[in-house]
C-alpha atoms as an extended CHARMM CRD file, in Angstrom:
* protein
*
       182  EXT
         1         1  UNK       CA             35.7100000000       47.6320000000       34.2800000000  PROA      1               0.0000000000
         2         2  UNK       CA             32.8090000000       49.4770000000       35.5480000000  PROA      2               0.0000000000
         3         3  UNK       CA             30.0710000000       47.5770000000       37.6990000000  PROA      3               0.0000000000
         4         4  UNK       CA             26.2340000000       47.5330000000       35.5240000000  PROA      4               0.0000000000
         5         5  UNK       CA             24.4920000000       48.2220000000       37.7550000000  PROA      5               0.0000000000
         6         6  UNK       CA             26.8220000000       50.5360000000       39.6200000000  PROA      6               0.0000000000
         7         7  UNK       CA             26.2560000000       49.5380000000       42.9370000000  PROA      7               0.0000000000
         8         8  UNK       CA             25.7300000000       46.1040000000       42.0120000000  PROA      8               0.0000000000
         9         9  UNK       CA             22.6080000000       44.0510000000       42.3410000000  PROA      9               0.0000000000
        10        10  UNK       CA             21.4090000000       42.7870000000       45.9210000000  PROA      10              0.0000000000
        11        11  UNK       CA             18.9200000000       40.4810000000       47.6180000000  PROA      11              0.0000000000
        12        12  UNK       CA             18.4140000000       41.2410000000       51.3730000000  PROA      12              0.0000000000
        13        13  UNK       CA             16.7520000000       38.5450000000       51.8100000000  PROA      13              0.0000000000
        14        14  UNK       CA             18.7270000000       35.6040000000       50.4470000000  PROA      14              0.0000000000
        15        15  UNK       CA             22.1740000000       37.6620000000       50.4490000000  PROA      15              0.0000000000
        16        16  UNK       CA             22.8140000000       36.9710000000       46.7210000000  PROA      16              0.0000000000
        17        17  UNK       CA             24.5410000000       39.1460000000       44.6830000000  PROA      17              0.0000000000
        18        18  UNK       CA             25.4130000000       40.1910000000       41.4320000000  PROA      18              0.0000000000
        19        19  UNK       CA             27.4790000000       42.8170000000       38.3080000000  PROA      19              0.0000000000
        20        20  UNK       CA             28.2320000000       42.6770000000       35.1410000000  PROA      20              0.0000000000
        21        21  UNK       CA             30.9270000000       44.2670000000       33.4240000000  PROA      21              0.0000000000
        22        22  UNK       CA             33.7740000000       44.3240000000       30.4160000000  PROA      22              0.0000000000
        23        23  UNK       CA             37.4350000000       43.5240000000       30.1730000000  PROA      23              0.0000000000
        24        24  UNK       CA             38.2610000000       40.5180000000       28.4910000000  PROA      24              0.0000000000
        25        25  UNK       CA             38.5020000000       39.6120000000       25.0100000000  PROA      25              0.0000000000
        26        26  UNK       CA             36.6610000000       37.0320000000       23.0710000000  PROA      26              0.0000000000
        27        27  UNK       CA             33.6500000000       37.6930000000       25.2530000000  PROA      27              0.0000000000
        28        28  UNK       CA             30.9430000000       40.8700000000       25.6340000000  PROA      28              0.0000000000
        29        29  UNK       CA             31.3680000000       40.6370000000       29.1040000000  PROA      29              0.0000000000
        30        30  UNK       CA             30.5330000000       38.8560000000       31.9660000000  PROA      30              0.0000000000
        31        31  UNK       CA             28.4150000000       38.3040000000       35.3300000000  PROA      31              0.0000000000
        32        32  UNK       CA             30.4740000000       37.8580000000       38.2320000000  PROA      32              0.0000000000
        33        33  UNK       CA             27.8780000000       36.3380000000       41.0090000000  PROA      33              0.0000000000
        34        34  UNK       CA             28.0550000000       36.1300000000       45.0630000000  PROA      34              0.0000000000
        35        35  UNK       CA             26.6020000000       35.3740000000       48.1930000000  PROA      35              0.0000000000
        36        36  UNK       CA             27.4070000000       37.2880000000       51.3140000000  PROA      36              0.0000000000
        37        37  UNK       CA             27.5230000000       36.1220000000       54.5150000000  PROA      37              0.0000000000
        38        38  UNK       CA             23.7220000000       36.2700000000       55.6790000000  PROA      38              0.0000000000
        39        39  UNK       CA             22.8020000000       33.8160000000       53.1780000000  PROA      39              0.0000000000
        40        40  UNK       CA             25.6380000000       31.3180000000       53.6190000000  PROA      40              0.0000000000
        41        41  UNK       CA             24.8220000000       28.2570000000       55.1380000000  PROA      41              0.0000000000
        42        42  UNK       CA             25.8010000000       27.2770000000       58.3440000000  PROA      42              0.0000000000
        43        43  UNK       CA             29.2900000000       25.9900000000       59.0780000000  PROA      43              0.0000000000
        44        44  UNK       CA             31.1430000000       27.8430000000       56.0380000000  PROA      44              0.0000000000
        45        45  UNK       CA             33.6330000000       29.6910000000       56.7420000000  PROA      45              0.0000000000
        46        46  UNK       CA             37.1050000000       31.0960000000       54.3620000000  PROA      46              0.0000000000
        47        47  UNK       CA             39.9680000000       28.9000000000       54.4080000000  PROA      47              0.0000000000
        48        48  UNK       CA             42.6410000000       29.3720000000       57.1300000000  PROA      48              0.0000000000
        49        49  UNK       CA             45.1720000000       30.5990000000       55.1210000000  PROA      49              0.0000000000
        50        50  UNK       CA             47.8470000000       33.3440000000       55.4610000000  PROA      50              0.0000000000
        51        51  UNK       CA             47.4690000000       36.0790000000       53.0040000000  PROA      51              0.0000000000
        52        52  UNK       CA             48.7510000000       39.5520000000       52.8230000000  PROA      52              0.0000000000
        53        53  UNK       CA             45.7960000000       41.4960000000       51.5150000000  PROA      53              0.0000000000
        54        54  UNK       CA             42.6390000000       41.8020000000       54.0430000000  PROA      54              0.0000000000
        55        55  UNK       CA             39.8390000000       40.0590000000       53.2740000000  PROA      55              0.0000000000
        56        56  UNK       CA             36.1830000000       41.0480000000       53.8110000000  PROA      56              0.0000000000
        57        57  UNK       CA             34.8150000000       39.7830000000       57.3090000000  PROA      57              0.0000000000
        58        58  UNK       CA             31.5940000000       40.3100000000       59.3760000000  PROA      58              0.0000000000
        59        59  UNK       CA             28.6130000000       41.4000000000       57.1020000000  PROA      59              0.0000000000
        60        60  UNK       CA             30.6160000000       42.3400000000       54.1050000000  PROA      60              0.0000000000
        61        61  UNK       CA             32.1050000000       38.3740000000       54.0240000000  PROA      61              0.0000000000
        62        62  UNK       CA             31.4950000000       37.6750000000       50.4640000000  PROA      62              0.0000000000
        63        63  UNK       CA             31.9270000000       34.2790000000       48.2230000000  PROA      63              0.0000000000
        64        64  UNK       CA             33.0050000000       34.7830000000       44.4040000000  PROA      64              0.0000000000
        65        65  UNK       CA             30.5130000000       31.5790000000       43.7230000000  PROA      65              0.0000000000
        66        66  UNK       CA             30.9010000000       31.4840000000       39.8880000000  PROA      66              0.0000000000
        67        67  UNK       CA             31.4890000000       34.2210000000       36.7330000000  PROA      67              0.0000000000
        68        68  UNK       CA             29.4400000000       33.3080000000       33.3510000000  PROA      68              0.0000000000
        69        69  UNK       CA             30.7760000000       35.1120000000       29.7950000000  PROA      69              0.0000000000
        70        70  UNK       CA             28.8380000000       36.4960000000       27.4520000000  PROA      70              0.0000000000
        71        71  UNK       CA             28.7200000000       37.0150000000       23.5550000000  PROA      71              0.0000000000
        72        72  UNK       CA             27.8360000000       40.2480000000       21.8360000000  PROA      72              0.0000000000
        73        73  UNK       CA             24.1890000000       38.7500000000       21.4110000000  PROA      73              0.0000000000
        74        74  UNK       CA             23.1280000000       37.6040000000       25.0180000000  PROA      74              0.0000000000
        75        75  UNK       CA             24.2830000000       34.0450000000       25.0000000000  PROA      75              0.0000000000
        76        76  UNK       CA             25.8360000000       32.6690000000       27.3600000000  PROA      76              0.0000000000
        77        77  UNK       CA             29.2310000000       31.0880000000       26.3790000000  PROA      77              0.0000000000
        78        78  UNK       CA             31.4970000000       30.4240000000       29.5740000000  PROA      78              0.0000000000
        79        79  UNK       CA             31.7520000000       29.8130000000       33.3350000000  PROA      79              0.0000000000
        80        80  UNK       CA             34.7870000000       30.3130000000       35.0340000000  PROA      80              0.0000000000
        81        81  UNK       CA             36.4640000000       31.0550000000       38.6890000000  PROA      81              0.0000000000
        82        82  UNK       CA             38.4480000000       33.9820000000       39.1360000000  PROA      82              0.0000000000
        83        83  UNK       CA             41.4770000000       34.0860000000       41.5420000000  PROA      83              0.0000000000
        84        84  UNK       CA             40.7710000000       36.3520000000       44.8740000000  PROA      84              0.0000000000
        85        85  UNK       CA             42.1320000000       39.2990000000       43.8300000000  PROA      85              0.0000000000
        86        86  UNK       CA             39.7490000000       39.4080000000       40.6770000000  PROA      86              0.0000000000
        87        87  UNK       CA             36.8080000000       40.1800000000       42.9690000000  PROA      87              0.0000000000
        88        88  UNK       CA             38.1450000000       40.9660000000       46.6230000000  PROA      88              0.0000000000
        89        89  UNK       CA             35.9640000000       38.2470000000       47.9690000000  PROA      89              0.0000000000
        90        90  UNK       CA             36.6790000000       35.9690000000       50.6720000000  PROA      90              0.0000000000
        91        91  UNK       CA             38.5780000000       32.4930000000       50.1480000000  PROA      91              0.0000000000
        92        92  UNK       CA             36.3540000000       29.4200000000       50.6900000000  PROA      92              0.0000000000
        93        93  UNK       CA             36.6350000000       25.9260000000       49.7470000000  PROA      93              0.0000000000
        94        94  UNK       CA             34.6540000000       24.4430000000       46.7190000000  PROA      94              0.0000000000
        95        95  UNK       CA             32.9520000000       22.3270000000       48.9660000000  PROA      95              0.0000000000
        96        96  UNK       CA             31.7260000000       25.4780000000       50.8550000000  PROA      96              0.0000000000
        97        97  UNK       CA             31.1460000000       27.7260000000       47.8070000000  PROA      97              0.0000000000
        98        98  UNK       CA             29.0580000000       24.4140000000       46.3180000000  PROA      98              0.0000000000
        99        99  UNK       CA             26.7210000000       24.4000000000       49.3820000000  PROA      99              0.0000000000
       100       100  UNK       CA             26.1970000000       28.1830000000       48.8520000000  PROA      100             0.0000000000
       101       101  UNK       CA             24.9100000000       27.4330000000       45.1490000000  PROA      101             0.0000000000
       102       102  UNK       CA             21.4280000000       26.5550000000       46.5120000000  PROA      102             0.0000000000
       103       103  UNK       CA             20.8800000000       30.1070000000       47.9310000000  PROA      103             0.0000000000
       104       104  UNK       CA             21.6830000000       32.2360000000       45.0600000000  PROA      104             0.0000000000
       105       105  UNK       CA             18.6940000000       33.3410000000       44.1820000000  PROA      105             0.0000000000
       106       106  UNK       CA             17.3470000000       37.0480000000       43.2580000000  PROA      106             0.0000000000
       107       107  UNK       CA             14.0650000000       37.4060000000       43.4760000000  PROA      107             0.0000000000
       108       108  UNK       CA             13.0140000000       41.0780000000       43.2320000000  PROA      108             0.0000000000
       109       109  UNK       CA             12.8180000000       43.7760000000       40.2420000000  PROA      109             0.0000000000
       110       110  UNK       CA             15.3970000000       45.7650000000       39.7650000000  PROA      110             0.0000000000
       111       111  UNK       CA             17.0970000000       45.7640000000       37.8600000000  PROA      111             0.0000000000
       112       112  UNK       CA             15.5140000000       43.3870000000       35.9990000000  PROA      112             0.0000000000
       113       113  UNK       CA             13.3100000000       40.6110000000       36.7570000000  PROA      113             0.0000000000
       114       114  UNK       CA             13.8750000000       38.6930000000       33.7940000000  PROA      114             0.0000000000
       115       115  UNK       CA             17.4930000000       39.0620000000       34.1810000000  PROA      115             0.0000000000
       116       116  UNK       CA             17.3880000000       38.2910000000       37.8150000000  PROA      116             0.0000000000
       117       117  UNK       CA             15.7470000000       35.1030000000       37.3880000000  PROA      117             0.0000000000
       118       118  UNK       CA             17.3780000000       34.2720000000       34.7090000000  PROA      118             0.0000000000
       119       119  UNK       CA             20.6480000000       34.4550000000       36.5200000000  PROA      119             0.0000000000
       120       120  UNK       CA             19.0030000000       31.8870000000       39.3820000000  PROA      120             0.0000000000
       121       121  UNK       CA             18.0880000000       29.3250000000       36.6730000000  PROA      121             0.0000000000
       122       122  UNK       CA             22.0950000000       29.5900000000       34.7980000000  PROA      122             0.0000000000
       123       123  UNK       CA             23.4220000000       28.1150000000       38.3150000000  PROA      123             0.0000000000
       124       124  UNK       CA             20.8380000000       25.4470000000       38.2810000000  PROA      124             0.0000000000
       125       125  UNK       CA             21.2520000000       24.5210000000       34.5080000000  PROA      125             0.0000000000
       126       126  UNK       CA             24.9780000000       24.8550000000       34.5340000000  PROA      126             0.0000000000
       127       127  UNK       CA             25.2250000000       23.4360000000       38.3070000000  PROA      127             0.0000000000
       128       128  UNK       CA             27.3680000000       20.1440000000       37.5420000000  PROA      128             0.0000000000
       129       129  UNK       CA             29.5870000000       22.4570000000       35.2770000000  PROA      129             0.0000000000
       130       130  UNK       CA             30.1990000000       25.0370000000       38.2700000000  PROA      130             0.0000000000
       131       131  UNK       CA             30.9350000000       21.9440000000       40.6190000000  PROA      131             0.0000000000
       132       132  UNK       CA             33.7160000000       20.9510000000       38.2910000000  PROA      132             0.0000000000
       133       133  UNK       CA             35.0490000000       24.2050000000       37.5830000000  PROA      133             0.0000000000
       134       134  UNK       CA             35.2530000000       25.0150000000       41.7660000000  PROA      134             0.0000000000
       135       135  UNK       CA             37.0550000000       21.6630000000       42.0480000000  PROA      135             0.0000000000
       136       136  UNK       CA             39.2930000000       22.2260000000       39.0590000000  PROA      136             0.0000000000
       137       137  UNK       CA             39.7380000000       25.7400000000       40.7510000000  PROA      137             0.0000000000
       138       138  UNK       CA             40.9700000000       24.4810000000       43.9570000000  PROA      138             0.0000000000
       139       139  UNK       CA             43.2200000000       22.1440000000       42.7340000000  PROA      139             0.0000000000
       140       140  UNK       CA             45.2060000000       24.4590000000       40.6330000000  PROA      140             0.0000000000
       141       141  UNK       CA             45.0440000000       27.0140000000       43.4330000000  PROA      141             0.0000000000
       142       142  UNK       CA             47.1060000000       23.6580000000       45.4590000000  PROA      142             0.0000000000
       143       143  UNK       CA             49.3130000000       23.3410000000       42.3300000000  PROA      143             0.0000000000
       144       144  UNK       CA             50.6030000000       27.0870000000       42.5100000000  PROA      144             0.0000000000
       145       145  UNK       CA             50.2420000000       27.3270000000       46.3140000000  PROA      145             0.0000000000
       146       146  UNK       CA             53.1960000000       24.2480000000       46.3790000000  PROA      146             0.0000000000
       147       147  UNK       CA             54.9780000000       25.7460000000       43.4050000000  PROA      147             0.0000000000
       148       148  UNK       CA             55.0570000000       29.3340000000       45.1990000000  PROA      148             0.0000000000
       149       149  UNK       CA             55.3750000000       28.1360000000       48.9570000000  PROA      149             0.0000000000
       150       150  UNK       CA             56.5330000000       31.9290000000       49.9660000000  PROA      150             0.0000000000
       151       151  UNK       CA             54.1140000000       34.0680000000       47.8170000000  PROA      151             0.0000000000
       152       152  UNK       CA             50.6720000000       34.4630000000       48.5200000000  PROA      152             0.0000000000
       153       153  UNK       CA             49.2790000000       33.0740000000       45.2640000000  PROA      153             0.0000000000
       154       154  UNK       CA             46.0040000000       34.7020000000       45.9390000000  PROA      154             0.0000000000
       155       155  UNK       CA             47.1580000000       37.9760000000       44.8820000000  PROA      155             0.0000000000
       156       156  UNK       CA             49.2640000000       37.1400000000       41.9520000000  PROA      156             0.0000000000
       157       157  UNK       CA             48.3370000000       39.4090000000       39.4210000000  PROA      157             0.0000000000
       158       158  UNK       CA             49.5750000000       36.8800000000       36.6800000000  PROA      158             0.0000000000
       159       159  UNK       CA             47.1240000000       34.3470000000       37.6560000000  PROA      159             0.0000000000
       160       160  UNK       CA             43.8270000000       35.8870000000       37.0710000000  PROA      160             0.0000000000
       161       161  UNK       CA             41.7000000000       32.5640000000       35.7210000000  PROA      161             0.0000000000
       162       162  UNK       CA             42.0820000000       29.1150000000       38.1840000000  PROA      162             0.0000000000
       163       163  UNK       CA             39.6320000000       27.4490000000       36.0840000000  PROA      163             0.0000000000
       164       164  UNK       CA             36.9840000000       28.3280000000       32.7860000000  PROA      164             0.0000000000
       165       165  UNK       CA             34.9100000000       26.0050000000       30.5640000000  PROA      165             0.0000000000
       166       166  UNK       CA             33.0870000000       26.8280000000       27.4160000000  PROA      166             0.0000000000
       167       167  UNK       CA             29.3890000000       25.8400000000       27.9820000000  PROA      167             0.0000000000
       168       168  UNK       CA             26.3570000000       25.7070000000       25.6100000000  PROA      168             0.0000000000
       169       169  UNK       CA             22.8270000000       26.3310000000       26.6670000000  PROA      169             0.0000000000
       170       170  UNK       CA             21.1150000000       24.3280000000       24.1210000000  PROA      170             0.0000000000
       171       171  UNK       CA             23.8140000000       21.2200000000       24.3030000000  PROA      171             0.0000000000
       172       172  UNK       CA             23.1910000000       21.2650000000       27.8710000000  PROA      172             0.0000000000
       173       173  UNK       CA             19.3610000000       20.6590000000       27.4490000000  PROA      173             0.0000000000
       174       174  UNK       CA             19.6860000000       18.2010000000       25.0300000000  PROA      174             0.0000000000
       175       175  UNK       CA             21.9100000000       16.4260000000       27.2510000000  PROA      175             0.0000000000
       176       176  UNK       CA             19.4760000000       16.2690000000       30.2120000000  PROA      176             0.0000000000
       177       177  UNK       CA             16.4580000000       15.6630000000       27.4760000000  PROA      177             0.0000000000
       178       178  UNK       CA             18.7680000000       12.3470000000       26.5710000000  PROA      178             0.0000000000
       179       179  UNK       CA             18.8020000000       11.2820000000       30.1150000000  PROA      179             0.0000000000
       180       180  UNK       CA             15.8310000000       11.8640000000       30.9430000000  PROA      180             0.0000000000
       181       181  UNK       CA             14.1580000000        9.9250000000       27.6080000000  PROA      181             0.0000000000
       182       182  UNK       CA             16.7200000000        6.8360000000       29.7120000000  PROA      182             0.0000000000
């Protein structure tokens, strides 16, 4: 459960953010990726909805925008959206967490460069994926928000996962090579 690197990995200048860690089996582990408030595009804002934990607010207003899995050998193998509680983020639409998608970006060295990038590029490969998954997330969060009316289904331990999808890099590329040949 601990954060690599501890204190996670920031970019002051387009608010992106980033950790990896371990928990889960069936993967190696997984990058859980954000944008905080400075970098959020104008007009988004967390859903008004009642909830008995605090969210963040002001500066430390964070987005949970997407989590990718990882095998034992670097690759990644999954994308999916984590319920609140997962990552103590704010709540925000998948239309507003969409928009966001565009500023995640880390563009400095530490602590990794390669890694950093290479984090920037997954969202753009993978970016009709994510779109799906936020959608699919939201509409389960509406499924259990009607089938629990009284409980705030944010902080259900029991529902950890709203949505996940197994991806491939290199099916992914052949796919756009396809359409583009078209």
């Amino acid at each position: 459960m601990e954060h690599y690197p501890q204190s996670d990995v920031f970019d002051a200048e387009s608010h992106a953010q980033y950790y990896y860690h371990a928990h889960r089996a069936g993967e190696h582990g997984h990058f859980h990726t954000f944008l905080r408030r400075g970098g959020m595009p104008r007009g988004a804002a967390p859903m008004e909805l009642p909830h008995d934990e605090p969210w963040p607010d002001g500066d430390d207003q964070l987005a949970h925008l997407i989590a990718i899995s990882m095998d034992g050998y670097g690759y990644p193998i999954g994308l999916f959206a984590p319920n609140r509680w997962v990552v103590d983020d704010a709540w925000f639409s998948a239309a507003d967490l969409i928009r966001m998608l565009d500023a995640f970006r880390i563009d400095h060295a530490f602590p990794s460069w390669p890694v950093n990038r290479w984090l920037g590029a997954m969202v753009v490969l993978f970016r009709p994926h994510i779109e799906q998954l936020l959608h699919e997330r939201d509409r389960a969060f509406e499924h259990w928000r009607r089938a629990l009316p009284r409980e705030d289904v944010l902080e259900r331990r029991d529902i950890e996962i709203f949505s996940s999808m197994r991806i491939s890099v290199e099916d992914t590329i052949a796919a756009l090579r396809a359409a583009l040949a078209n």
